[in-house]
C-alpha positions as CSV (number, residue, x, y, z in Angstrom):
1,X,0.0,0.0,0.0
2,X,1.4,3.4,-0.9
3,X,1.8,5.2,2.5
4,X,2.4,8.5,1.4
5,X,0.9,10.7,-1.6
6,X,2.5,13.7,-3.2
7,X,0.6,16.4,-2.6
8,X,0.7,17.3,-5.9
9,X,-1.2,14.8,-7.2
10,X,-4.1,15.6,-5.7
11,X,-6.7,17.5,-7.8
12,X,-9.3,18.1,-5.5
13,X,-10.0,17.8,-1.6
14,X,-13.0,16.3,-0.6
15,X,-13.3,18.0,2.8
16,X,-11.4,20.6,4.2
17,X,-11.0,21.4,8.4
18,X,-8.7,21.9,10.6
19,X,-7.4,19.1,12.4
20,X,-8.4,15.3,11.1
21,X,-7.5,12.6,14.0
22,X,-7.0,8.6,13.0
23,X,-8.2,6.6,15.8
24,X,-10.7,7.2,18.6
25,X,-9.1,5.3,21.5
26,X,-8.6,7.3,25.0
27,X,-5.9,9.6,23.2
28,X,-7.8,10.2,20.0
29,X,-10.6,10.8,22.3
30,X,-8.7,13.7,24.4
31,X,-7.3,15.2,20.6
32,X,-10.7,15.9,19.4
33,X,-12.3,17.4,22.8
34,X,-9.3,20.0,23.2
35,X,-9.2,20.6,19.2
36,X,-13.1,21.2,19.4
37,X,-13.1,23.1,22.9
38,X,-11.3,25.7,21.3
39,X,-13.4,26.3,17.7
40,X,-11.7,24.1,15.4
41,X,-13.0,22.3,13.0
42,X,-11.8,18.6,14.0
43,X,-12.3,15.5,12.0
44,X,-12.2,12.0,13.5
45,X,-11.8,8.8,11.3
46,X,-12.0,5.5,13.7
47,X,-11.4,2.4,11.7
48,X,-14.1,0.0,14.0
49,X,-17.6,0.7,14.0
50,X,-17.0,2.6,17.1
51,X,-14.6,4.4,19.7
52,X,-12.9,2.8,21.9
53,X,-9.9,0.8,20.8
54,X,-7.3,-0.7,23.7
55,X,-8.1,1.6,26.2
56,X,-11.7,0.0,26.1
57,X,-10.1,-3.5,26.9
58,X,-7.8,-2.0,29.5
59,X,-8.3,-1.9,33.4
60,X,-8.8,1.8,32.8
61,X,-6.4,2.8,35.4
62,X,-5.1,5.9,34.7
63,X,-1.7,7.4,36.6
64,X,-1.9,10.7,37.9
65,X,-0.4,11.9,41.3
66,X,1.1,15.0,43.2
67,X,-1.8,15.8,45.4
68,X,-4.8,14.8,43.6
69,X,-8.2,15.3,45.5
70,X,-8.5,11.5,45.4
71,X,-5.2,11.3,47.0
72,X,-5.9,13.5,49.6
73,X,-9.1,12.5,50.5
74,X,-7.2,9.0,51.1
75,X,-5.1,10.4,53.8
76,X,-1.5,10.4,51.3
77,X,0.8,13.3,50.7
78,X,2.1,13.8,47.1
79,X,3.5,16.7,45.2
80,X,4.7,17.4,41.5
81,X,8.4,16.7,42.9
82,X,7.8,13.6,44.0
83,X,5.9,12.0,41.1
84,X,8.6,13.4,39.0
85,X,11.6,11.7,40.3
86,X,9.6,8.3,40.6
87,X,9.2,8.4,36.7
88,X,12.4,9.4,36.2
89,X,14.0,6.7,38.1
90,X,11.5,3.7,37.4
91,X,11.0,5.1,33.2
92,X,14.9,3.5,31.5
93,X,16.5,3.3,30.1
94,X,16.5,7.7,28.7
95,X,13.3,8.8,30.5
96,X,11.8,12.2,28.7
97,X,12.8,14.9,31.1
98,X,10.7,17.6,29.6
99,X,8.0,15.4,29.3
100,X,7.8,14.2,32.8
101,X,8.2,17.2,34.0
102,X,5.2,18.6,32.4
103,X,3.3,15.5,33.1
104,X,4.1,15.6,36.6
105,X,3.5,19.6,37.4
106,X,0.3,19.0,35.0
107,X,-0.7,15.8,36.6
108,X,-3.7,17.7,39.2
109,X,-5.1,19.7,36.2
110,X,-5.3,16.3,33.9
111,X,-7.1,15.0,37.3
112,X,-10.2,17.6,36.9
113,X,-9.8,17.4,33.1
114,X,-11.0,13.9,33.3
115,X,-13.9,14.8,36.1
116,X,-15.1,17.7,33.8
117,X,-15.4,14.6,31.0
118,X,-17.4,13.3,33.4
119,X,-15.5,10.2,34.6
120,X,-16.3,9.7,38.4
121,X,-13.9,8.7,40.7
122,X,-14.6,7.4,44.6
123,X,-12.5,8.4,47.2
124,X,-11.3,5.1,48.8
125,X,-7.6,3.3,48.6
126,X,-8.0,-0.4,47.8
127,X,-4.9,-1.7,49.3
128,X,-4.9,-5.5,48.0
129,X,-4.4,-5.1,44.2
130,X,-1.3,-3.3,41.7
131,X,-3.6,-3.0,39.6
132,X,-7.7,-2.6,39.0
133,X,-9.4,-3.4,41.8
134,X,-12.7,-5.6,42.3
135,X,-14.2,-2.6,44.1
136,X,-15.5,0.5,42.9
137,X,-12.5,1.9,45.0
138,X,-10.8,5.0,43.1
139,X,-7.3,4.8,44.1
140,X,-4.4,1.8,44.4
141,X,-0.1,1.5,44.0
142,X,-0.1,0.6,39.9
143,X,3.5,0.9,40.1
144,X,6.9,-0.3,42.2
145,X,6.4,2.8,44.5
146,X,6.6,0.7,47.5
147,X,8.8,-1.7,46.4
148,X,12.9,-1.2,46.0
149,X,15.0,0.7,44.8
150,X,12.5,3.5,45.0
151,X,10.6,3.4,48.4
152,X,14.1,4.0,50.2
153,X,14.3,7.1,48.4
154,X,11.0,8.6,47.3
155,X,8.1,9.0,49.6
156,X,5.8,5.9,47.9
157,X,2.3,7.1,47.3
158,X,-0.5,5.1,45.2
159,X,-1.1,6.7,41.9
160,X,-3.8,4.7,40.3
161,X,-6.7,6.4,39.5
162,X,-9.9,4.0,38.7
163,X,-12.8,5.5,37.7
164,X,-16.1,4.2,39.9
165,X,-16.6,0.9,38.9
166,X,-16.0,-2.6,39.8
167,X,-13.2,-4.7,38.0
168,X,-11.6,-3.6,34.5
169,X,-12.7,0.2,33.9
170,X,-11.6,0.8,30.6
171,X,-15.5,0.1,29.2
172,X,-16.8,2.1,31.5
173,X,-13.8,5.0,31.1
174,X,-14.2,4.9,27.7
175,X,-18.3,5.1,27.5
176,X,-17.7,8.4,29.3
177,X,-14.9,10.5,27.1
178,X,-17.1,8.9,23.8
179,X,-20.1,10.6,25.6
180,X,-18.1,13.6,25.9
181,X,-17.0,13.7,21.9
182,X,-20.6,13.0,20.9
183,X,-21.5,15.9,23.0
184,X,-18.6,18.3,21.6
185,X,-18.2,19.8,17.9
186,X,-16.2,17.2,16.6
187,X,-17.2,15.4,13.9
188,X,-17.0,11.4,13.9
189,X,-16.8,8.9,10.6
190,X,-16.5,5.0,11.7
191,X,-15.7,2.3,9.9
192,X,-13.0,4.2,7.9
193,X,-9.4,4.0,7.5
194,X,-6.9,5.7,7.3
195,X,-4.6,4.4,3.8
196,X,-2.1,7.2,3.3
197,X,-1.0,10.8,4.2
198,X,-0.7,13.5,1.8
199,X,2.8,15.6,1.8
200,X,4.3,18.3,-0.3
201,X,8.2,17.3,-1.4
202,X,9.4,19.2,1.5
203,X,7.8,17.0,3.8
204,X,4.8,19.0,4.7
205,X,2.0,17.6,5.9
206,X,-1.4,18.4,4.2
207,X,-3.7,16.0,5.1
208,X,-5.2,12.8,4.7
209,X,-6.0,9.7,2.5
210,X,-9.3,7.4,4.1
211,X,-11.2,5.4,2.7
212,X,-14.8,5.0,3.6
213,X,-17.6,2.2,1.6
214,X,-15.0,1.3,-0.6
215,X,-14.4,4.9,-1.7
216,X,-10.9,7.0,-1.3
217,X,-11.7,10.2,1.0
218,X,-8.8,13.2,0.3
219,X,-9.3,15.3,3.6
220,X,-7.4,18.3,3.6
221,X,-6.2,19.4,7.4
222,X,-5.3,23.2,8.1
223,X,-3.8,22.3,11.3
224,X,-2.8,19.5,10.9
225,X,-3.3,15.2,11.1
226,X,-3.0,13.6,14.7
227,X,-2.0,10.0,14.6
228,X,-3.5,8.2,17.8
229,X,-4.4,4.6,16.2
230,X,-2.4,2.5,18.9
231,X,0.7,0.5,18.7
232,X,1.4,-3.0,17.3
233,X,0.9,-5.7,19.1
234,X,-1.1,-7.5,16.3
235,X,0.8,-6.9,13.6
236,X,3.5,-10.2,13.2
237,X,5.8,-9.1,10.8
238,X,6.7,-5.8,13.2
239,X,6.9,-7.8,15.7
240,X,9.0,-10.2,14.8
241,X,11.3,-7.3,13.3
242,X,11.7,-5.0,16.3
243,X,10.2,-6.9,19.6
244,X,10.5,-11.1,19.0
245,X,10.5,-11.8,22.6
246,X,7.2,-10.3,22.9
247,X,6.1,-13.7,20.2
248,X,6.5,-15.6,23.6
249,X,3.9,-13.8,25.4
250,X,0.5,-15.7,25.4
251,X,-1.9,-12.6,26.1
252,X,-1.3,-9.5,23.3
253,X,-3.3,-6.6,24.9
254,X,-5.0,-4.7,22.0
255,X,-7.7,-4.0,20.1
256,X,-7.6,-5.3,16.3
257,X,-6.3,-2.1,15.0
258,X,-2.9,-2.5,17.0
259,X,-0.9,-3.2,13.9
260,X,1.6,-0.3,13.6
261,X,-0.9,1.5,10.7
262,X,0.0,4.8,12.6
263,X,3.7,4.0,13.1
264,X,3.9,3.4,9.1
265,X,2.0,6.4,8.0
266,X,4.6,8.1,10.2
267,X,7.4,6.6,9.0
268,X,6.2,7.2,5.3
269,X,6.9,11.0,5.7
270,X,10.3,10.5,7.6
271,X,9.2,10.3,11.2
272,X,11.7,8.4,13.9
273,X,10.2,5.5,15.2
274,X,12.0,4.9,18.5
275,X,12.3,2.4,21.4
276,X,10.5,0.1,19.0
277,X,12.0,-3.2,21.0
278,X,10.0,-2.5,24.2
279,X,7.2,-4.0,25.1
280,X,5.4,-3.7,28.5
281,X,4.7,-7.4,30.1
282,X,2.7,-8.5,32.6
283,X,3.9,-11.7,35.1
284,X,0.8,-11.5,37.6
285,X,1.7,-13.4,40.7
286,X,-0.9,-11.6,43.0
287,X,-3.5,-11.4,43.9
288,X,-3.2,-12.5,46.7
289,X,-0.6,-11.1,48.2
290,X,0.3,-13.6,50.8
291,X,2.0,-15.2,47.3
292,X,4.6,-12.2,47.5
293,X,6.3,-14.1,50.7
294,X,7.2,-16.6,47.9
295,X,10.6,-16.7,45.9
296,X,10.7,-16.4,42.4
297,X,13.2,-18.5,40.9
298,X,14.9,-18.3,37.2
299,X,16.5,-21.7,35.4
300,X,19.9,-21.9,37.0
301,X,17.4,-22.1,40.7
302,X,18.6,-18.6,41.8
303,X,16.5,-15.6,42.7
304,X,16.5,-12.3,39.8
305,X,14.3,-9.8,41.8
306,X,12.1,-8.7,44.8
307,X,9.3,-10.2,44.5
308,X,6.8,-7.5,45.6
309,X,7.7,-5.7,42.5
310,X,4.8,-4.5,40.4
311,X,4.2,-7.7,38.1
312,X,4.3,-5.2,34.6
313,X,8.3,-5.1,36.0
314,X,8.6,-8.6,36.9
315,X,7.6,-9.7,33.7
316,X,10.2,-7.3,32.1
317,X,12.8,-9.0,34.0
318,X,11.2,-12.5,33.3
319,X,11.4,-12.3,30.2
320,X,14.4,-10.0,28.7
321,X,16.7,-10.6,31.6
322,X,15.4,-14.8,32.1
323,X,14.4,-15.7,28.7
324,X,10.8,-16.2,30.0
325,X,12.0,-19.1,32.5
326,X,10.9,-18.5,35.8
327,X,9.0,-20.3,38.8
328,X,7.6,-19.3,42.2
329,X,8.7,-21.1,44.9
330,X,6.4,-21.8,48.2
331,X,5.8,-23.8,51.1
332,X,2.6,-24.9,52.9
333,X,2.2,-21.5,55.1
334,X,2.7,-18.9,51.9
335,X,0.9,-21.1,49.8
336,X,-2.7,-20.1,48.4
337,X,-3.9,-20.1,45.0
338,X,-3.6,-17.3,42.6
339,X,-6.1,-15.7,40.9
340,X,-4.7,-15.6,37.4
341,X,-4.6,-19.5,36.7
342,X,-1.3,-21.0,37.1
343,X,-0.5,-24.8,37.2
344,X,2.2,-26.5,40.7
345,X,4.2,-27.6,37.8
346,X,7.1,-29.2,40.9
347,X,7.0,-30.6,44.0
348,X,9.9,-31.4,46.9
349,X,9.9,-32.7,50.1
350,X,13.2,-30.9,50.2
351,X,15.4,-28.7,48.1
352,X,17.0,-31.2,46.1
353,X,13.6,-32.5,45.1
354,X,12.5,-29.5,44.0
355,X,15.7,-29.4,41.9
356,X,14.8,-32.2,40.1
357,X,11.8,-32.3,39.5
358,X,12.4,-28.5,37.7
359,X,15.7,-30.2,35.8
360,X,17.7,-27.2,37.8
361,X,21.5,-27.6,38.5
362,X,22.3,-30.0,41.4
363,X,22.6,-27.7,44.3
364,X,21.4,-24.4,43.0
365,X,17.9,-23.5,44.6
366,X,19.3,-25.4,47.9
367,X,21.8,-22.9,47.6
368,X,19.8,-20.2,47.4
369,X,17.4,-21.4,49.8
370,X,19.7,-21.7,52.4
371,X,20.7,-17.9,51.7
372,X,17.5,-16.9,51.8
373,X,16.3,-18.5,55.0
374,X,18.7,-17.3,56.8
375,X,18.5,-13.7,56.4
376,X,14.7,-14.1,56.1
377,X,15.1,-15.4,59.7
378,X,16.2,-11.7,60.6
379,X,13.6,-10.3,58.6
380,X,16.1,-9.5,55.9
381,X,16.7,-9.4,51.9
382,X,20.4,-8.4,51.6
383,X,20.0,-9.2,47.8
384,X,16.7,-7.8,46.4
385,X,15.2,-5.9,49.1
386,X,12.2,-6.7,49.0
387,X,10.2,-4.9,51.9
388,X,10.3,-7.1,55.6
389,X,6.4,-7.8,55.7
390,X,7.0,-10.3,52.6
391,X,10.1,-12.0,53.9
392,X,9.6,-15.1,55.7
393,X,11.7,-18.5,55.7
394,X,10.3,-21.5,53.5
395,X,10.1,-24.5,54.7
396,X,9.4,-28.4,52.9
397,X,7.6,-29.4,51.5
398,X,7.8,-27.0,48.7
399,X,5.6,-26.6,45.1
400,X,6.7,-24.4,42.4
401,X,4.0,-22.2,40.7
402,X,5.0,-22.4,36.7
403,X,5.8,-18.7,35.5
404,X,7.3,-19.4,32.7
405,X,6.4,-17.2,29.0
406,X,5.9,-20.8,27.3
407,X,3.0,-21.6,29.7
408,X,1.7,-19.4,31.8
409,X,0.2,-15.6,31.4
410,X,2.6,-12.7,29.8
411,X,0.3,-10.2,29.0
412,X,2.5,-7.5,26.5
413,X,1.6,-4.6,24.8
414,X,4.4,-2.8,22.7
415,X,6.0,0.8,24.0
416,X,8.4,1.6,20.8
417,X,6.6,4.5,18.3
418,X,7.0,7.6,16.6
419,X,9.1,10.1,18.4
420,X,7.1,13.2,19.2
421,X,8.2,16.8,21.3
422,X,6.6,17.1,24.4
423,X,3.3,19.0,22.6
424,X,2.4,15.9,20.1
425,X,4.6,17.0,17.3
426,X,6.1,14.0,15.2
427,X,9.8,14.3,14.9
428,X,12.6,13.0,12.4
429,X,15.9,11.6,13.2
430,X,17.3,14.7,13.6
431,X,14.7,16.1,15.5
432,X,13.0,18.2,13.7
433,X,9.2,18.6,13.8
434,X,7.1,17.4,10.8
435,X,5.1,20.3,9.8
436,X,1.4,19.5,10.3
437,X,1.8,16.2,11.6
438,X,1.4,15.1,14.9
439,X,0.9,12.1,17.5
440,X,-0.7,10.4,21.0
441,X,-1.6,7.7,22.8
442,X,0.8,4.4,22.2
443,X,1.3,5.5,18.1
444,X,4.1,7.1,19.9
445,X,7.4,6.7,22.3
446,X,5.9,8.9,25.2
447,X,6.5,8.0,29.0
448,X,5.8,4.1,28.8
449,X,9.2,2.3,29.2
450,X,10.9,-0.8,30.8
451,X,9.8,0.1,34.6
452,X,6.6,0.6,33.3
453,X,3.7,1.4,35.8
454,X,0.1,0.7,35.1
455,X,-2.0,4.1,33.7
456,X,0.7,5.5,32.2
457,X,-0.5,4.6,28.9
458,X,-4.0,6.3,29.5
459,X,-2.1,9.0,31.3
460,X,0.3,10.2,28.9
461,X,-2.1,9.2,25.8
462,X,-4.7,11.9,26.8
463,X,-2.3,14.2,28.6
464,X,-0.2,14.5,25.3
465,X,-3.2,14.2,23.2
466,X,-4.9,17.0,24.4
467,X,-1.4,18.9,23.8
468,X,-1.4,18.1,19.9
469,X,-4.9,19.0,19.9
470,X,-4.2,22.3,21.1
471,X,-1.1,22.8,18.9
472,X,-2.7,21.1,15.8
473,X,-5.6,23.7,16.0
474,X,-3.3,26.4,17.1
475,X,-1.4,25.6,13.4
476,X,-4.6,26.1,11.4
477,X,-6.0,29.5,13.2
């Protein structure tokens, strides 16, 4: 498919506005409601039948801290400061100062942006979960704030915002920011997609190729064209190019239209596409979290992390640091079944059993065992850290919990896209803006990175995407 079109070679325009948006997930969503709030003329093409994309499918938590109302009325002190330095240390491997710094001081504003959208939040901290909770309870830890290397450091505070409903919220989250669009100026076209963009020889940006019932649509855009159509998860070939471990990991989170379309029509007009071999996985060992007093285990029987990690980072280091071979290891009095399904794939009366029934080294998880146990006796994790409410010795017999990519639960989403300023404008290598193109939501290399923390994706996705709104429309007044 020809990506690109010359702008020359276009006759005619079929439509004419300001600002034209591919893709009406949560970031699409957040583009056309700042575009619109300030008298553009926006244009949305969503390639389903309707809205909603990923974010739909998501848990719907969104991250957003330094003293939200939520967080306060939960009894936890937070500030811009705080948040920042969190997401600078836990987002590698080259976090986006400028960009987390604007997140962070913008972070309470994005908060009441959200409310005026009329998402509902309840003021309660569900302390059980890292991640959405059962409850209708607004607020949990989504991230390794508690856990080391950052809870020594930086004051932890939970910065998971859910909006007010039980279990997975990204239905519910996305019901209401559709609502809002259908009750703003922008226009919405569905079942339409997006085939090329249209560029002058310089590289300018002019609008839009979509077809629509079989028929080419050439939409001229003023301001310009905002890419938000997700990342690419379901496209094979671009995976196996830039992220082939992620073709190990049994649940791909995204909606059909995850297949890198945006990050191609990007790339057509000379757009860096960056950090495109990270993915964000998820190795859920809790709930409950009684399985956190458990040791997880790699092939050579030795431990590779603290295990009260948030699981998106232990199945980061499961998988590009332990080629997806991993086990959790516990006894009768830390044992209790998880809730995401996993199979006692090893049993032991002792160590050494264990180690053979797993095929480990002679010696190695008796080794570490024995390390373990004895500064677990003192309430201590010289090696990981992990936090002294979750250390306790394990005695036989033992099981082994199979957390391994081949057959158990990765759940991966990719990270890697098109490399944008801090106000949704699509950059080339050199990093130079595009004129009149621009970018949100997981079409682009934003925040989300190894050390990733769940809502960032809904976070920076609307936070950014209301910036190219704004600048998009900005462009064509």
């Amino acid at each position: 498919m020809q990506l690109l079109r010359d702008a020359s070679s276009v006759t005619h325009w079929d439509r004419e506005v300001d600002v034209v948006v591919i893709g009406l997930g949560c970031a699409g969503a957040a583009v056309a409601l700042e575009a619109s709030g300030v008298d553009a003329e926006v244009l949305v093409f969503e390639r389903a039948s309707a809205g909603g994309g990923t974010s739909a499918m998501s848990g719907g938590v969104i991250y957003l801290g330094g003293g939200t109302p939520i967080q306060s009325a939960c009894g936890f002190e937070d500030s811009a400061e705080e948040m920042f330095a969190y997401l600078m240390a836990s987002c590698g491997p080259r976090p986006d100062e400028e960009k987390i710094r604007a997140y962070s001081e913008g972070s309470v504003e994005h908060f009441e942006w959200f409310v005026r959208n009329g998402v509902p939040f309840k003021p309660v901290f569900y302390p059980d979960n890292s991640g959405e909770p059962p409850t209708e309870d607004g607020l949990v830890f989504s991230g390794s704030e508690n856990a080391h290397p950052y809870r020594p450091k930086i004051r932890p505070a939970p910065r998971g915002h859910v909006p007010e409903v039980p279990d997975a919220a990204g239905g519910f989250l996305m019901q209401k920011l559709l609502a809002a669009v259908a009750g703003s100026d922008a226009e919405l076209v569905c079942d339409a997609r997006c085939e090329a963009l249209v560029a002058t020889p310089d590289r300018e940006v002019m609008g839009a190729v979509v077809r629509v019932d079989g028929r080419e649509h050439r939409i001229r855009a003023r301001g310009g064209v905002v890419l938000a159509t997700g990342g690419f998860i379901n496209n094979r070939e671009m995976i196996r190019e830039y992220a082939p471990q992620l073709e190990y990991c049994s649940v791909r989170v995204g909606a059909e239209g995850d297949d890198g379309s945006g990050i191609r029509l990007g790339a057509a007009v000379g757009a860096a596409a960056v950090h495109m071999g990270f993915g964000s996985i998820s190795l859920p060992i809790i709930p409950p979290r009684k399985l956190q007093k458990g040791i997880l285990i790699n092939a050579q029987g030795q431990r590779f992390i603290n295990e009260d990690s948030y699981y998106g980072v232990l199945g980061e280091h499961a998988l590009y640091r332990q080629n997806g071979c991993a086990y959790l290891v516990l006894d009768d009095e830390t044992f209790e079944r998880p809730k995401a399904p996993r199979e006692i794939v090893a049993t032991g009366e002792s160590a050494r059993e264990l180690e053979e029934e797993l095929g480990l080294p002679a010696g190695s998880f008796g080794a570490t065992l024995e390390f373990y146990n004895r500064h677990a006796e003192k309430g201590e994790d010289p090696l990981f850290h992990k936090a002294p409410e979750w250390i306790v010795p394990l005695r036989p017999p033992f099981g082994a919990l199979d957390c391994t990519a081949e057959s158990s639960i990765y759940a991966a989403f990719t990270l890697g896209g098109l490399r944008t300023s801090p106000f949704g404008e699509v950059l080339t290598p050199d990093g130079s803006a595009i004129p009149g193109l621009y970018g949100a939501g997981r079409t682009t290399a934003c925040l989300a990175a190894p050390g990733y923390s769940s809502g960032l994706s809904i976070g920076d996705g609307t936070f950014f995407g209301r910036r190219a709104g704004l600048r998009a429309a900005a462009r064509a007044a």
